[in-house]
C-alpha positions in Angstrom: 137.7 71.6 111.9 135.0 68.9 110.6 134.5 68.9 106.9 132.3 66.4 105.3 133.6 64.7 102.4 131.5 65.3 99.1 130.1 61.8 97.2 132.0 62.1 94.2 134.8 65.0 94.4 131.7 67.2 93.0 132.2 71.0 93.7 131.1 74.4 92.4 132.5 77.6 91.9 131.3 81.0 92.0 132.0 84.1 92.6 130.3 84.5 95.4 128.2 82.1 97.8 125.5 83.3 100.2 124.2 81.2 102.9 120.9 81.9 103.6 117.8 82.9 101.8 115.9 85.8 103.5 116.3 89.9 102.6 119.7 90.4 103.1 121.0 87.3 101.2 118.5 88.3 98.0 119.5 91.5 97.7 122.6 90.9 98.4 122.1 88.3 95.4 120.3 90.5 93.1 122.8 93.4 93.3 126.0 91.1 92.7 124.2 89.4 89.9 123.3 93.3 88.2 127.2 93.6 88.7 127.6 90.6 86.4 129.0 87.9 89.1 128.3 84.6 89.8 126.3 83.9 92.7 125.7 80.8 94.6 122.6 81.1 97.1 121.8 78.2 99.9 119.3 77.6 102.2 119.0 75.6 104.6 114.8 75.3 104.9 112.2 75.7 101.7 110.3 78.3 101.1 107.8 80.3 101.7 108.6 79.8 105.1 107.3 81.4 108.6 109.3 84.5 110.1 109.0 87.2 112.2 109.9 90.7 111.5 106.7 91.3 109.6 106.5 95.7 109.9 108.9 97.2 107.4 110.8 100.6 107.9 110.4 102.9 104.5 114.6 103.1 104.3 114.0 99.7 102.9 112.3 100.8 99.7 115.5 102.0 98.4 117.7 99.0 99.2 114.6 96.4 97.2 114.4 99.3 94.3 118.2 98.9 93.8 117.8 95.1 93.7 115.3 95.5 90.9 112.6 93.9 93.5 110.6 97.0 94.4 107.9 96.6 91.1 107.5 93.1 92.5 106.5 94.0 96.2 104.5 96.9 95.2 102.3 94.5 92.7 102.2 92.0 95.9 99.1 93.5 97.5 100.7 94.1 101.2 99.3 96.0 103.7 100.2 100.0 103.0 102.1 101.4 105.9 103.2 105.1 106.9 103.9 105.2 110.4 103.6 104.4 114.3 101.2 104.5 116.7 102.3 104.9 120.3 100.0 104.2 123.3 100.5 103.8 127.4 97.4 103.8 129.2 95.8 107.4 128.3 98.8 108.6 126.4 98.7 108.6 122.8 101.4 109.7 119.8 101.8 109.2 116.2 104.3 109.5 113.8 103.9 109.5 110.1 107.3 108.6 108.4 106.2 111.0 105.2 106.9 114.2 107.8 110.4 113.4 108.9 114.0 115.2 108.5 115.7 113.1 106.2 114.7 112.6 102.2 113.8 109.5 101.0 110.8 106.6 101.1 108.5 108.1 103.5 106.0 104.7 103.2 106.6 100.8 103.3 104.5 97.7 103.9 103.6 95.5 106.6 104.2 92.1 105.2 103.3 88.0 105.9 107.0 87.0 106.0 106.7 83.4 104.2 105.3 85.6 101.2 107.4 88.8 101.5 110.9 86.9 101.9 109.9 84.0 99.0 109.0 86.5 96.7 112.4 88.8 97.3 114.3 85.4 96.6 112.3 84.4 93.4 113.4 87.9 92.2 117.0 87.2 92.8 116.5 84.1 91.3 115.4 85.6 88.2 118.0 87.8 87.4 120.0 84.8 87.6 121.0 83.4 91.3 121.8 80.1 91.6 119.4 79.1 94.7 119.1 75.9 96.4 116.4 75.1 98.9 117.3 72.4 101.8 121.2 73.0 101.4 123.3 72.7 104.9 126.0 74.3 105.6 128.8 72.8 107.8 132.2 73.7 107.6 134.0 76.9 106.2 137.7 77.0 105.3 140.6 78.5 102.6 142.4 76.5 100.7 145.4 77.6 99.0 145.7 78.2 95.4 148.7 77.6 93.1 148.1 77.8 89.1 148.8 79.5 86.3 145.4 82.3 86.4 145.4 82.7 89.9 147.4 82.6 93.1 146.0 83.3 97.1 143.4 81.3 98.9 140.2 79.8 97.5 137.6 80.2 99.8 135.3 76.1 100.6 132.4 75.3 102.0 131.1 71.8 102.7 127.6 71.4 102.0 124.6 69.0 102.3 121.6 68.9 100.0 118.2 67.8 100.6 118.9 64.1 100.6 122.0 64.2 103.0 124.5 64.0 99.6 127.9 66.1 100.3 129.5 68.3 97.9 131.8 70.9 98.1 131.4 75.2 96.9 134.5 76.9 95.9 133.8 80.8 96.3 135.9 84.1 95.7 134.0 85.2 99.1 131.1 84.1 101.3 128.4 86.4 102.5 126.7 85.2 105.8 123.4 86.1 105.5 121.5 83.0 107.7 119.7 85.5 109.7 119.5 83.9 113.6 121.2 80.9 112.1 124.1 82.6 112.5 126.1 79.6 110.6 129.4 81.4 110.2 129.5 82.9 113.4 129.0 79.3 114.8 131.3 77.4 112.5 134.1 80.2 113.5 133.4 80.9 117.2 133.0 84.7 116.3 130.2 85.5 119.2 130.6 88.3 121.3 128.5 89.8 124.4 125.9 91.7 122.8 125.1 94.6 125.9 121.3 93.8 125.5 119.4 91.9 128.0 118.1 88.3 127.5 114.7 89.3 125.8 111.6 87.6 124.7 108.3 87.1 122.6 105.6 85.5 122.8 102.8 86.3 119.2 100.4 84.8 116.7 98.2 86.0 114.2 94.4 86.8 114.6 92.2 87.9 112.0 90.7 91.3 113.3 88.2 92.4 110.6 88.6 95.5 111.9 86.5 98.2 110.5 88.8 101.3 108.9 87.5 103.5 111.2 88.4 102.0 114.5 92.1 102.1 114.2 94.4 102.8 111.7 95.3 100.0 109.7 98.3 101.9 107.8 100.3 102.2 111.1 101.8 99.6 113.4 100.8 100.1 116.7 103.3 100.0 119.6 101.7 100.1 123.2 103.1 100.1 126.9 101.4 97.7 129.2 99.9 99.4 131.9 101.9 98.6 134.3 105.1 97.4 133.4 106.9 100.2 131.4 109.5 97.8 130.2 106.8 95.3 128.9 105.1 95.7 125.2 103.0 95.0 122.4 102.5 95.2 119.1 99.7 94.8 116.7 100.7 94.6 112.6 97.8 95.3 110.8 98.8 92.8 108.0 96.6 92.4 104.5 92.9 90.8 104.9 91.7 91.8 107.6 95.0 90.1 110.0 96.9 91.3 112.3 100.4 90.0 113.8 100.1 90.6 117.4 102.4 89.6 120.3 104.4 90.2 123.6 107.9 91.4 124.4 109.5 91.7 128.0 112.4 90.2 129.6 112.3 86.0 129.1 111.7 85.3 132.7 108.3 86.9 132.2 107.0 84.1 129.9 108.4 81.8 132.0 105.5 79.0 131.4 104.7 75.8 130.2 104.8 75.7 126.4 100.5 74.7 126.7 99.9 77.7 128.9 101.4 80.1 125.9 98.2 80.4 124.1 96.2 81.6 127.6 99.2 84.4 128.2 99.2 86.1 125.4 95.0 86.2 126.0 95.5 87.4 129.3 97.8 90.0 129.0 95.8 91.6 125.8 93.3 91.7 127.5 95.0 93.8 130.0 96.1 96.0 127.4 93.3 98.9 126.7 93.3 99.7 123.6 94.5 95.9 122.2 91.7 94.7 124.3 89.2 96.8 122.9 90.9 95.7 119.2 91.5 92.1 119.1 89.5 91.2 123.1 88.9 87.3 121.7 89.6 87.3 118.5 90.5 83.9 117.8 94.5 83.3 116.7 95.1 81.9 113.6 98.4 79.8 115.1 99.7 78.3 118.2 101.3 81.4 120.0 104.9 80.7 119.3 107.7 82.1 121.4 111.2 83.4 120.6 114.2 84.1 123.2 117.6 85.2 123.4 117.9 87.1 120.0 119.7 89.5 120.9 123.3 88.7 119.3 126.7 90.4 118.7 130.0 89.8 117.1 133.5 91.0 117.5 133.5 92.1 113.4 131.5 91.7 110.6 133.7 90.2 108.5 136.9 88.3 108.0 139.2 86.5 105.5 137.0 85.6 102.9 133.6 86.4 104.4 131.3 88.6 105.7 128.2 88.5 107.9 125.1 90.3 107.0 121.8 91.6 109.2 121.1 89.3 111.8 123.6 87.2 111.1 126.2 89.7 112.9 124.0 91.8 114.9 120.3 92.1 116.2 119.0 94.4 118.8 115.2 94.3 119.4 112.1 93.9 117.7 110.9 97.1 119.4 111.3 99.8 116.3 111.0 96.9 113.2 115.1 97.4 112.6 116.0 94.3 111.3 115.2 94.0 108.5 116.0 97.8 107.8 119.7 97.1 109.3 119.5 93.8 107.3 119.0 95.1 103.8 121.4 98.1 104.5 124.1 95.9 105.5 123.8 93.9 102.1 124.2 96.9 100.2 127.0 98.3 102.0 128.9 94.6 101.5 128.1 94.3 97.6 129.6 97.7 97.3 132.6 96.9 99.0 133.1 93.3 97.5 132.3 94.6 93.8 135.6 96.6 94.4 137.3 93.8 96.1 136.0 91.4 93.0 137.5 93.9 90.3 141.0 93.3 92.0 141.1 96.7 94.0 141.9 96.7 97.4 139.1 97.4 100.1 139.1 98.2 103.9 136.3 96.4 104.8 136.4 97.7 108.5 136.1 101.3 107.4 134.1 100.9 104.4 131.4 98.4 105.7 132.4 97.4 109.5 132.3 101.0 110.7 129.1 102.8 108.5 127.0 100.0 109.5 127.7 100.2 113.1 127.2 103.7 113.2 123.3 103.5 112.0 122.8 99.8 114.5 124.3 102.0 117.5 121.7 104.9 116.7 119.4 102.3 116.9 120.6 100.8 120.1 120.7 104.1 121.9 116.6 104.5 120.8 116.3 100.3 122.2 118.1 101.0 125.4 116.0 104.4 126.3 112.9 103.0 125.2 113.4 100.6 128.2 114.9 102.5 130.7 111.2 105.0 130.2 113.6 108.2 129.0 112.5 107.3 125.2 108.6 106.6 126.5 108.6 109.8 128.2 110.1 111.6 124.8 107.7 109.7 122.7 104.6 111.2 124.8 105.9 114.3 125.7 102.8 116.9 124.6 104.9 119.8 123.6 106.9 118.5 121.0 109.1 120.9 119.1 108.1 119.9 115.5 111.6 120.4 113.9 112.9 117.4 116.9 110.1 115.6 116.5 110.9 115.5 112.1 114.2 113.8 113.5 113.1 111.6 115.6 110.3 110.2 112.9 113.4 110.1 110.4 115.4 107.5 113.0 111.7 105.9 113.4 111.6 105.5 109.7 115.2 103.5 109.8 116.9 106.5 108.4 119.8 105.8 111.6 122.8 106.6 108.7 121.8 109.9 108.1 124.5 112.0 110.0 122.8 115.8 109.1 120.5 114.0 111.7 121.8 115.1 115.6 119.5 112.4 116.5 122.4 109.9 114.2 125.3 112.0 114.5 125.5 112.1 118.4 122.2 110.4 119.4 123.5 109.0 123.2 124.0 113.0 124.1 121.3 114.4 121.9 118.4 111.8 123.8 119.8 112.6 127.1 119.6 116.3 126.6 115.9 115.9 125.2 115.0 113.9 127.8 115.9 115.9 130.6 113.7 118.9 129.1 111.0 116.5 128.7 110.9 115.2 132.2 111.4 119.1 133.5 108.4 119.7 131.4 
């Protein structure tokens, strides 16, 4: 194991310490801090800072309204959003997440990351999280612990700040929540296959101007390229006229020179229909960036001492906006379980955070794995939807994937199969 050695035997202690800044370690911060505990929080960039994930799913609403955040993000000004907009060639379908089976937010917002994840982390901040900017992490260990208040393990990690001085952070517990950093799973050799295939995106910005009337601004729009089912776009109408727009299809497809990216992403809009009439040549408003391999998977989300949140254990796909849904859901489920563990009670973390979580990510994985097979696609465009189906499916859409009254949750491998083979009969 490599440690760094702190400068001068300086070291804090908390309750708990979070690595990383983004949603899932704010509101995981915010809700431990409401409990009354200590709370360490560092990051290893400064903020605001670019990300992706930029479409929000309305389950979310509820996780930032516990955190005390949601006055903040609704006085933000983001773009309004209450659904998803579908298109293949011809083939049209919407979903409005305010008609769905489930109870619950039925609206969200499509956000500029840098703004959306500084402003969740200033919130934490000021109900009392300790947050420092330009903090490395790089070691994790237990100690043991002999004294007169307390016996067990004391939980260390080694850590950098912004001008390469060590020092040392005693916790009760850690939270992993560095997003595709994934610094514990790193540091502790905790990968796992992850089942998806090596994906990829290419995207930018463009700044539309887009009239209201020719499309609708309050959905994001999800659309098939013509002629590659398992290749697809999506356009984020974002506040001020922008618009996130990009690429996803397996990584051999953008298999080009990082100076050709730019011409790509043109091209292939422009073989899009409906993007082409949209954007055609609007100019981007940043060098087309490209991300690969994010896929990811872990044996367990947690351990002795620790536990990993949102991307930081498991990401799927960009295709139906998950992550940060999955990531906001998982740092409730943890604060609940480690507010028990805190107040001395003992806690199964497999079965009371480990398990639920999994079962809403695997609901989410069987909607990723038929959307690119085509069985979801055809499902999605099928023009005699049964409305009562079609409430569930929008619920799943909406990120409600925990909701077990929902078939489409409680059993969705079998329930998809069975709906898909009407549809394609049909």
């Amino acid at each position: 194991m490599n440690t760094i050695q702190s400068d001068d035997g300086q070291h804090d202690s908390v309750d708990v310490a979070i690595i990383g800044a983004g949603p899932s370690g704010a509101v995981a911060a915010a809700l431990l801090r409401r409990a009354g505990h200590s709370v360490l929080v560092l990051e290893r960039q400064q903020f605001p800072r670019f990300s992706i994930g930029e479409s929000l799913l309305p389950q979310s609403m509820a996780y930032l309204e516990a955190a005390g955040m949601l006055q903040a993000v609704v006085e933000a000004g983001f773009q309004y959003k209450n659904g998803a907009h579908f298109i293949h060639g011809e083939r049209a379908s919407s979903f409005d997440f305010r008609d769905k089976s489930t109870e619950g937010w039925g609206t969200t917002y499509q956000v500029e990351r840098a703004k959306f994840d500084d402003l969740l982390i200033r919130c934490a901040a000021a109900q009392g999280a300790d947050v420092r900017f330009e903090h490395t992490v790089h070691a994790f260990y237990s100690e043991p612990v002999s004294g007169a208040d307390e016996t067990g393990a004391r939980h260390v990690l080694d850590v950098s700040d912004e001008g390469g001085r060590g020092y040392r952070v005693h916790a009760r517990f850690v939270l992993d929540a560095s997003g595709f950093g994934r610094v514990l799973p790193r540091l502790l050799n905790l990968e796992a296959p992850t089942r998806m295939p090596t994906r990829a995106a290419i995207f930018s910005h463009v700044q539309d101007d887009l009239p209201p009337s020719a499309s609708d601004r309050n959905k994001i729009t999800v659309a098939v390229h013509p002629e590659h089912g398992d290749v697809w776009f999506w356009m984020i109408p974002l506040a001020g006229g922008r618009s996130s727009v990009g690429c996803v299809a397996e990584a051999a497809f953008f298999d080009v020179p990082e100076a050709e990216r730019d011409a790509t992403l043109r091209a292939l809009i422009r073989q899009e229909p409906t993007l082409s009439r949209l954007i055609g040549d609007a100019p981007f408003l940043m060098p087309v960036r490209h991300i690969g391999g994010y896929s990811a998977n872990v044996e367990r989300l947690f351990g002795d001492g620790y536990a990993l949140l949102g991307n930081a254990g498991e990401f799927l796909d960009p295709v139906f906006s998950s992550g940060v849904t999955i990531a906001l859901r998982s740092a409730h489920l943890a604060v609940e379980v480690l507010k028990r563990q805190l107040r001395g009670e003992a806690v199964d973390w497999q079965r009371d955070y480990d398990a639920p979580l999994r079962k809403g990510i695997d609901t989410f994985r069987a909607f990723v794995e038929r959307w690119y097979t085509g069985e979801l696609q055809q499902i999605i465009f099928y023009p005699e939807q049964t409305p009562s189906i079609r409430r569930m499916i929008s619920a799943v859409l909406a990120g409600y994937a925990w909701d077990e009254k929902n078939p489409y949750v409680a059993d969705p491998v079998r329930r998809l199969n069975a709906l898909y083979e009407v549809c394609a009969q049909g």
